[in-house]
C-alpha positions in Angstrom: -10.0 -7.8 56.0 -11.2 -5.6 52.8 -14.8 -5.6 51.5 -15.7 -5.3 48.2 -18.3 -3.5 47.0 -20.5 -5.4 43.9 -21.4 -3.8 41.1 -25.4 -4.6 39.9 -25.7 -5.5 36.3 -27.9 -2.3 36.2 -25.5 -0.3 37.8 -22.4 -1.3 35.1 -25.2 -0.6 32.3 -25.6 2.5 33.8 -21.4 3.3 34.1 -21.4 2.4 30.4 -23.9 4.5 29.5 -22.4 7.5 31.0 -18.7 6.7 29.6 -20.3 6.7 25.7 -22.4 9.9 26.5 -18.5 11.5 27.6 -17.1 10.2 24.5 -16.9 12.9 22.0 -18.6 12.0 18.8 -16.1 12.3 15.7 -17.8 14.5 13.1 -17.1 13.4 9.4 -13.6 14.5 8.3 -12.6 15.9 5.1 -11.2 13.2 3.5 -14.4 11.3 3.9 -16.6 14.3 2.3 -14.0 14.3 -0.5 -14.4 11.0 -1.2 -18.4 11.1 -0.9 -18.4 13.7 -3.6 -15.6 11.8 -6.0 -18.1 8.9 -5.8 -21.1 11.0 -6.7 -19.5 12.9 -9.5 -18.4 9.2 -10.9 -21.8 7.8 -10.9 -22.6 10.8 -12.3 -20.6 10.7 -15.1 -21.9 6.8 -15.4 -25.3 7.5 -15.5 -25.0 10.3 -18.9 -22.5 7.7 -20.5 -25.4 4.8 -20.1 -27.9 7.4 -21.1 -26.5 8.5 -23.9 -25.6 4.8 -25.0 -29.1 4.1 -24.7 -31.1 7.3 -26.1 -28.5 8.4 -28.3 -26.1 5.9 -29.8 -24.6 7.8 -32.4 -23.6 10.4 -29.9 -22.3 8.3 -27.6 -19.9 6.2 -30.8 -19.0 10.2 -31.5 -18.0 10.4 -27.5 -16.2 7.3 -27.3 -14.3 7.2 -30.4 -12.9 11.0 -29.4 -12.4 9.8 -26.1 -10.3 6.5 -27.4 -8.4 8.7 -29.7 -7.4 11.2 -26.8 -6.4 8.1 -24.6 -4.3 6.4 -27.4 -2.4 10.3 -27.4 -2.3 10.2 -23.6 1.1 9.4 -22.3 1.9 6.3 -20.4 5.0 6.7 -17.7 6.2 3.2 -16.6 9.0 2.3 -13.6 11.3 1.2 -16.4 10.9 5.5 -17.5 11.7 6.9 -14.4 15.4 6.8 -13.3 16.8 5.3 -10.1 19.1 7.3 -8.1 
């Protein structure tokens, strides 16, 4: 005949606790840090096209209409450009 032994709630709170504190924390990767800094450059960028929308609007029509103009120069590749081997 076998005896088994039973585990307290305590104790498995305890066995759990131990098996997170062996667990090596990940540390942030790259990519996220990347990504962090893309989205604070971005809001960035938001935040002086808003401002200068609101404080300066003649400014901002001068920015936007150079920036259309680039974009209507810009060059567009679809699928239908690309060839299929």
């Amino acid at each position: 005949m076998q005896v088994y032994e039973q585990i307290t709630p305590a104790e498995q709170e305890r066995e759990k606790e131990k098996e997170e504190q062996a667990m090596p924390r990940a540390a942030p990767s790259g990519g996220s840090r990347l990504t962090l800094l893309q989205a604070a450059v971005c809001a960035l960028i938001l935040l002086a096209a808003l401002a200068l929308r609101t404080f300066l609007p003649s400014l901002y029509s001068e920015v936007r209409a150079w920036y259309d103009g680039e974009m209507s120069r810009s060059i567009v590749i679809t699928a239908d450009d690309v060839p299929h081997s």
